[in-house]
N, C-alpha and C positions, 0 to 999 in steps of 0.2 A: 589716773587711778591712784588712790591713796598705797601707798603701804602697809604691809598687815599691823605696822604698830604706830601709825599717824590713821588708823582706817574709826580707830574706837572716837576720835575726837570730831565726825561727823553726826554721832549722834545729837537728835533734839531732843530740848527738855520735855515733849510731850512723851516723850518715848521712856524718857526715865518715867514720866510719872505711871505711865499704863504698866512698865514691868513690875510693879509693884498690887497695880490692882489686876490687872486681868493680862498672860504671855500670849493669850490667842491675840487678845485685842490689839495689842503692840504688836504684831505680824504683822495681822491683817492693815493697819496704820502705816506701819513701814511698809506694805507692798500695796499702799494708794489705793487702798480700799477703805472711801473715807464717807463713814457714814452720821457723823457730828452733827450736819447741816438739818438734820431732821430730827434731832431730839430736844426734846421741852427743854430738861435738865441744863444742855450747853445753852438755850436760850437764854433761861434764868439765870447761869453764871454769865454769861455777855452784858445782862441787863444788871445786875450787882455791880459789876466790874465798872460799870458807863457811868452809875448813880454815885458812885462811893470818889472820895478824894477828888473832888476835882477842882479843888485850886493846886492839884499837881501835874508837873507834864507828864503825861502819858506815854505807853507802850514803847517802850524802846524793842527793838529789832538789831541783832545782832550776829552776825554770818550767816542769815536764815537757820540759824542752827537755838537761839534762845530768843524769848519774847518775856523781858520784863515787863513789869505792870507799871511799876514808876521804879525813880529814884532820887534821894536825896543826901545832898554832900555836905560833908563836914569834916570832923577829925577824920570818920572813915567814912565810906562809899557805902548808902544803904541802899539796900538792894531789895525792893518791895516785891512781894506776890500777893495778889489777893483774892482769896477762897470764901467759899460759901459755908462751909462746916468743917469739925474735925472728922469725919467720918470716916476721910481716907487721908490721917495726916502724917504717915510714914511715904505716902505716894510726893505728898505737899515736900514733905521735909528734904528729901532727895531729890526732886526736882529744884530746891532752890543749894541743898550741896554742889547738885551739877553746877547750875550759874553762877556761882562763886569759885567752881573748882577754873570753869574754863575762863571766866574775868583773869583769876591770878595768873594759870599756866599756859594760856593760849596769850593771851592782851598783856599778860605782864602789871593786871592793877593787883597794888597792892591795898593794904588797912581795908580790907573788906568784912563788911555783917550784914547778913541779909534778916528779911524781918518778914515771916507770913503772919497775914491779916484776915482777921475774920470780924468784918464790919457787922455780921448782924447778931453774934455774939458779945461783942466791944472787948473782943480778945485779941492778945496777937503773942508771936512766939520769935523767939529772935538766935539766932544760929550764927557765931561768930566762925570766922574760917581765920585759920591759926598755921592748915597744909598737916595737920595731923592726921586728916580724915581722905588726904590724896589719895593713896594707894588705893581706899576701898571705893574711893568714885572712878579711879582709871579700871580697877577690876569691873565692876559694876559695867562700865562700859564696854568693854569687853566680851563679859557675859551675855548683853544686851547685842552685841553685833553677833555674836555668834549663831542666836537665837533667830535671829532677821535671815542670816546668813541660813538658816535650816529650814526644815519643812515644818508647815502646818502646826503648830503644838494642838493638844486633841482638847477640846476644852473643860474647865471642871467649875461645876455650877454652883454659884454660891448667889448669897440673897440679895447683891449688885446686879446679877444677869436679868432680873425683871425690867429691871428701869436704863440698860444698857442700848444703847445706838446700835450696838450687833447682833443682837439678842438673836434674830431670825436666823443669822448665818451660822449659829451655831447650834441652835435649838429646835428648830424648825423643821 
């Protein structure tokens, strides 16, 4: 069993991204209530993600805790994600601060920039990590364990919960 202050550095990057769209849905995820496998939506991002880049090596896997999309080296370590739209691009944006916060602090890589990609826009946004933005992804994570760590959060419906994998468990 981790320590209460080694315990925030189990979080997955999935988990940052859901705290950002939906706290029910990041529960229900953290306690393996995992209902992805049946929506179109993750379809369609598996089948973008399969089509896009691929003269690069793919998905790297990382303490089971992050799952990059690719990466490519040079002066720095880029560190690719790749999405479907900006629609949830504060969810995007945070999930790829996490993968850089824990490359630097956990693996000790340095000269890190990560880059999310939106192949059917022919857009992309690029987030350099600098360790300015530490403290508020160690918070962040924090937040996020405590939240796991509690009951149920009650859910609040906004115009994501139609096209949501959990829609039922909440609305139903």
């Amino acid at each position: 069993m981790l320590s209460g202050s080694e315990k925030h550095l189990q979080i997955m990057g999935t988990q940052i991204n859901y705290y950002f769209i939906c706290k029910t849905k990041l529960w229900f995820f953290s306690h393996h209530i995992k209902m992805e496998q049946e929506s179109d939506l993750v379809s369609m991002g598996k089948q973008l993600h399969q089509g896009t880049y691929q003269r690069e090596k793919r998905d790297y896997t990382i303490d089971n805790l992050i799952s990059i999309d690719f990466i490519k080296k040079g002066d720095l370590l880029e560190v690719h994600e790749v999405k479907k739209s900006k629609k949830m691009e504060k969810a995007h944006e945070y999930q790829l601060l996490y993968y850089l916060y824990y490359l630097n602090v956990v693996k000790g890589v340095q000269k890190l920039v990560g880059v999310i990609n939106y192949p059917k826009m022919r857009q992309k946004m690029t987030l350099e990590w600098d360790g300015s933005r530490e403290d508020e992804i160690r918070e962040l994570t924090k937040e996020i364990t405590s939240l796991i760590d509690g009951d149920l959060p009650k859910p609040i419906k906004t115009p994501a919960c139609r096209k949501c994998a959990y829609y039922e468990l909440c609305w139903v």
